[in-house]
N, C-alpha and C positions, 0 to 999 in steps of 0.2 A: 200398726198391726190390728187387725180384728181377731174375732173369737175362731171363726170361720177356717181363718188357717192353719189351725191347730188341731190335734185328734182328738178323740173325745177323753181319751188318757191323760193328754196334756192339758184338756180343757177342766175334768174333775180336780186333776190335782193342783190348778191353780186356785181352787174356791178351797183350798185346804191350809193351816197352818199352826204347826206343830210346835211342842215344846221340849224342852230336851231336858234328861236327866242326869245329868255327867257334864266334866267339866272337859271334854274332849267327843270328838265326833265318831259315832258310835256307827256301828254299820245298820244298824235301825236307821238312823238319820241320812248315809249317805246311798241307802235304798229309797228313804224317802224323796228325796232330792231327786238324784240322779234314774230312778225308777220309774217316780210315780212325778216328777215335774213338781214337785208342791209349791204352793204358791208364797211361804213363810215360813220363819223361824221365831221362838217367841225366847229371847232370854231371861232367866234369873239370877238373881245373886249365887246361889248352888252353881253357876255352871263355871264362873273364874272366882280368884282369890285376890288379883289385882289387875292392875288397869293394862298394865300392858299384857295378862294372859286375855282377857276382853275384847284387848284391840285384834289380838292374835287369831283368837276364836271367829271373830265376825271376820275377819281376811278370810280364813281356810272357808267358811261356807261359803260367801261370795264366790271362792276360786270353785270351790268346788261342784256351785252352779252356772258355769261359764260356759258348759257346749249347751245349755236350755233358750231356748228363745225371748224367755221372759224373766228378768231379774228379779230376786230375792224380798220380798218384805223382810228386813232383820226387825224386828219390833221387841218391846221392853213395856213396862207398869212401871214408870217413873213419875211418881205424885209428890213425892218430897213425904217428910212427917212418917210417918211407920209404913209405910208403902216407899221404900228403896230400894232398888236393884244395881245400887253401883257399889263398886268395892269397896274394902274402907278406908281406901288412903283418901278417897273422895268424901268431902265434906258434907253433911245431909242439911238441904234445906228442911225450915219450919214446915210444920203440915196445911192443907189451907186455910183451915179454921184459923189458925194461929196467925197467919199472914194476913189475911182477909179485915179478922178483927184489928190489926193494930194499923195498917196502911192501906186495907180498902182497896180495890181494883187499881190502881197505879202503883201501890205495893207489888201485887199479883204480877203483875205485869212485867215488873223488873225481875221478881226472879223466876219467872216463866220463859222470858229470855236469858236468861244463864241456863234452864234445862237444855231449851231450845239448841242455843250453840253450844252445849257439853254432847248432847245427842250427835249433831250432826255430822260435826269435827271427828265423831268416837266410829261413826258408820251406821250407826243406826238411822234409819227412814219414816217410823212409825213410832209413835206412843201411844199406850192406851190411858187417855189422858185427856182432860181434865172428869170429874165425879162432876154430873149436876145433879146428883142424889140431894135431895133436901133432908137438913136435921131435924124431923120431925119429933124424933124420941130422943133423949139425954143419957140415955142409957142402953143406944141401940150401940153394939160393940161394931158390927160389919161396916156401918158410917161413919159414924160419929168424926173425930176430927179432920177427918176426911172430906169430908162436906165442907162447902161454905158459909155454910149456915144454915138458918132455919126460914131469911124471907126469901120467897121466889126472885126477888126483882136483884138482892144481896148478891142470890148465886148464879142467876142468868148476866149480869154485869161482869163480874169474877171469871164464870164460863169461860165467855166470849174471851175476855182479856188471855187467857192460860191457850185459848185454843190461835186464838191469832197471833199469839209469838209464835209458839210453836210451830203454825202456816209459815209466819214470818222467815222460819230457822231453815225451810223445807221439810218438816216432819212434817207425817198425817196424824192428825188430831184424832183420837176415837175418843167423842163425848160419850158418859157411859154413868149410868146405866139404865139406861130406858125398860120403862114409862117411867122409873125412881126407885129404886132400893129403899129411900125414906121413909116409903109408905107401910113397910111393917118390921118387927122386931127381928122377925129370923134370917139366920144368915145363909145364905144360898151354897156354901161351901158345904155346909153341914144338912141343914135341910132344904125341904120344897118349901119356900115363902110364900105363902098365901094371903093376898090384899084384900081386905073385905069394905075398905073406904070403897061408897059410892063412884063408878067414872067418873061423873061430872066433877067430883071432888078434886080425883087425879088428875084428872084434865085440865083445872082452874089453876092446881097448884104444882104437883108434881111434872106434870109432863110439860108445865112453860118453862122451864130452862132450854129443857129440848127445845121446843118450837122457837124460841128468840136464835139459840145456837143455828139452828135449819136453816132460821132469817137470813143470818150473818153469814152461812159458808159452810157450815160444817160437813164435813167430805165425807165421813165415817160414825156410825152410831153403833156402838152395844145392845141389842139388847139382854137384858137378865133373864135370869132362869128365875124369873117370876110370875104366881099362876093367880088368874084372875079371874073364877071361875065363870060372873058373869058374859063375859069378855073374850077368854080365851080357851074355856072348856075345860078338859081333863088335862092338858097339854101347858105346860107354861107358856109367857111370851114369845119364848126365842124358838121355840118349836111349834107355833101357832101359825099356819099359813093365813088365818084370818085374822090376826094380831097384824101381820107381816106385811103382807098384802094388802089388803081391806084396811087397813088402820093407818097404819107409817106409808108405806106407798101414797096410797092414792088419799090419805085428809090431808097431807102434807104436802101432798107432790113431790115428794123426796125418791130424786132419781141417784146420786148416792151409793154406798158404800154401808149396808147392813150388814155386821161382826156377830158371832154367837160368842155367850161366856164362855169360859173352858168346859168343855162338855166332860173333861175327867171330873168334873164337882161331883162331891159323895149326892147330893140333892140329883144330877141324874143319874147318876151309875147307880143308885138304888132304887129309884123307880124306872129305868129303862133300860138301863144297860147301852153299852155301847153301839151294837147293831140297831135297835130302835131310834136312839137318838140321833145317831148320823142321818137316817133315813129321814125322819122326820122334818132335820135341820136344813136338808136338801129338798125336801115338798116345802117347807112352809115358804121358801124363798131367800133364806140367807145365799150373800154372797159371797163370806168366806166363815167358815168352819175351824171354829178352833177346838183341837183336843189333844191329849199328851198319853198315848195309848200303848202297851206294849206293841212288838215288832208283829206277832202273826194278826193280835186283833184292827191294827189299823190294814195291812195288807187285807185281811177279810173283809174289813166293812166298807174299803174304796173300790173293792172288785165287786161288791154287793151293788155299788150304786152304777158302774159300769153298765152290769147286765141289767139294771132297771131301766136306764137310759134306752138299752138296745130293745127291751123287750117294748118302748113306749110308754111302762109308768110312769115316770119322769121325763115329761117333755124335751129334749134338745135342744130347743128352740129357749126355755126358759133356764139351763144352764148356760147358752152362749149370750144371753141377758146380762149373767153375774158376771160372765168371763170379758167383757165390751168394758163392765162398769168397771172392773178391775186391773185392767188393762190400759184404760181412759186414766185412770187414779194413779199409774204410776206412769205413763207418759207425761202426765200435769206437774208431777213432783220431779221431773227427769231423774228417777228411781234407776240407779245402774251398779250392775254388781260389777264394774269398772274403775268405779268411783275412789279416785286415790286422798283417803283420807290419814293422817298424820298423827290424829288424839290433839287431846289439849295440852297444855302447860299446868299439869297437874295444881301447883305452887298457886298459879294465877287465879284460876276458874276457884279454889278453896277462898281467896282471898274475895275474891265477891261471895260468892256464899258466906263467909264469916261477917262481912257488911249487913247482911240483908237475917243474919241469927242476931245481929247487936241489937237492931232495929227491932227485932221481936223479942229482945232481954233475953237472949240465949245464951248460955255459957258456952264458950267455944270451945269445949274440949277436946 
């Protein structure tokens, strides 16, 4: 399938993917779905309480994107370490840091493949996963064990390992967060992060996990809602057509799969609000959009970019761009919201997790 055959309705709401607030499907959601074609759902731990209301949850949206032409991204934040999103019968891997230091990239690696097939087994197709954020600061809270570490070569090795099980599992890998979170103290939830390390600097150190990742495969990149004034203007990354474009495109050659952060972050909703940041996010060139919006503000801001499309603002031709690469990315994962998947064996999948906590001197509680 190309972009081509699609409306331009169906073509916007595939560069879009929402997050839900409830642990059941709300008519916000099954508007967005079945209305607007969205092209994802993003879960959190808020949305089940256990593993088979999870497996339940990801059936009914699958069913309930089944007359759509194009199947569902069900995607999840599964990093292990304080970044979990699985219920708690399920046993939480160490965080990278913790894994990285004691077993080093063939550690990583083993229980990168326990995420990998707990994901794929459960329905889910995407993670936003693995962080090549470097630990630059010891006291930055938004990274810190989350990272690999603090040497480039540490967490470009580590990367790769988390992001090629993962390929391995059939999940899409989103390396994240580009050009690096590492590079300053504030945290993008809360505020606008602003990098005032020289580029070259970023670029020597920060941004080679990304580039080695690029090297190796990586299908999907983040970038952050991070502002660099030299760099990217008034505008962060992720809302910078010349970041987006000019930068990742074409130094990289990264044809690819570019993610925006959650654009519900207090960091934009306080400097732009939701109609500017959609809009933005849609010039600079991302090719899918994430945000988690009430019911009339998302319905306003995708009808917003419709008529921009129609009027010629927004090229066509460069939304049927994202809709190809997106399109491409889940025929390559055979992405089917058909997909009869079963869950794991609860018992079992705990029991390699509790291996890979010994090995990190974790108490198995």
């Amino acid at each position: 399938m190309k972009a081509k055959e699609l409306s331009l309705k169906e073509k916007i709401g595939q560069m879009v993917m929402i997050g839900m607030d409830t642990n059941y499907i709300t008519d916000r959601i099954k508007n967005m779905i079945i209305n607007y074609k969205i092209g994802g759902v993003i879960l959190y731990r808020k949305n089940f309480s256990t593993y088979s209301e999870m497996l339940k949850l990801i059936r009914e949206l699958k069913e309930l994107n089944k007359n759509n032409q194009i199947p569902l991204f069900i995607a999840i934040d599964q990093e292990g370490g304080r970044v979990n999103r699985m219920p708690k019968e399920l046993k939480n891997l160490p965080s990278a840091n913790v894994i990285a230091n004691v077993g080093g990239e063939k550690l990583v690696k083993e229980a990168s493949e326990i995420t990998g097939e707990l994901l794929y087994k459960s329905g889910f197709n995407l993670n936003f996963a693995p962080v090549l954020d470097l630990r630059r600061y010891e006291k930055q809270k938004v990274i810190g064990d989350r990272s690999f570490g603090y040497d480039k070569e540490k967490v470009s090795e580590c990367g790769i390992a988390v992001m090629k099980a993962l390929q391995k599992n059939n999940i899409v890998s989103v390396v994240k967060h580009f050009p690096g979170h590492g590079a300053t103290k504030q945290d993008s939830h809360y505020f606008l992060p602003v990098i005032n390390i020289p580029m070259k600097k970023i670029e020597d150190e920060d941004v080679y996990p990304f580039s080695q990742a690029i090297q190796n495969g990586a299908d999907a990149i983040l970038v952050g809602h991070l502002l660099i004034p030299k760099v990217t203007g008034i505008y962060p990354a992720s809302l910078s057509r010349k970041f987006i474009c000019k930068y990742i495109r074409k130094k990289f050659r990264y044809n690819r799969l570019i993610i925006t952060d959650d654009l519900k972050m207090r960091a934009i909703k306080l400097f732009y609000g939701p109609d500017l940041a959609v809009r933005k996010a849609f010039e600079a060139g991302n090719d899918i959009i994430v945000f988690r919006f009430n019911k009339d503000e998302e319905q306003r801001v995708l009808n917003n970019i419709v008529q921009l499309v129609e009027s010629g603002k927004i090229k066509e031709n460069r939304i049927d761009r994202s809709v190809n690469r997106i399109i491409e990315i889940k025929e390559k994962y055979d992405i089917s919201d058909k997909q009869n998947f079963e869950g794991v064996n609860v018992d079992k999948i705990n029991e390699k997790i509790i291996d890979i906590r010994k090995k990190c001197n974790i108490e198995n509680t």
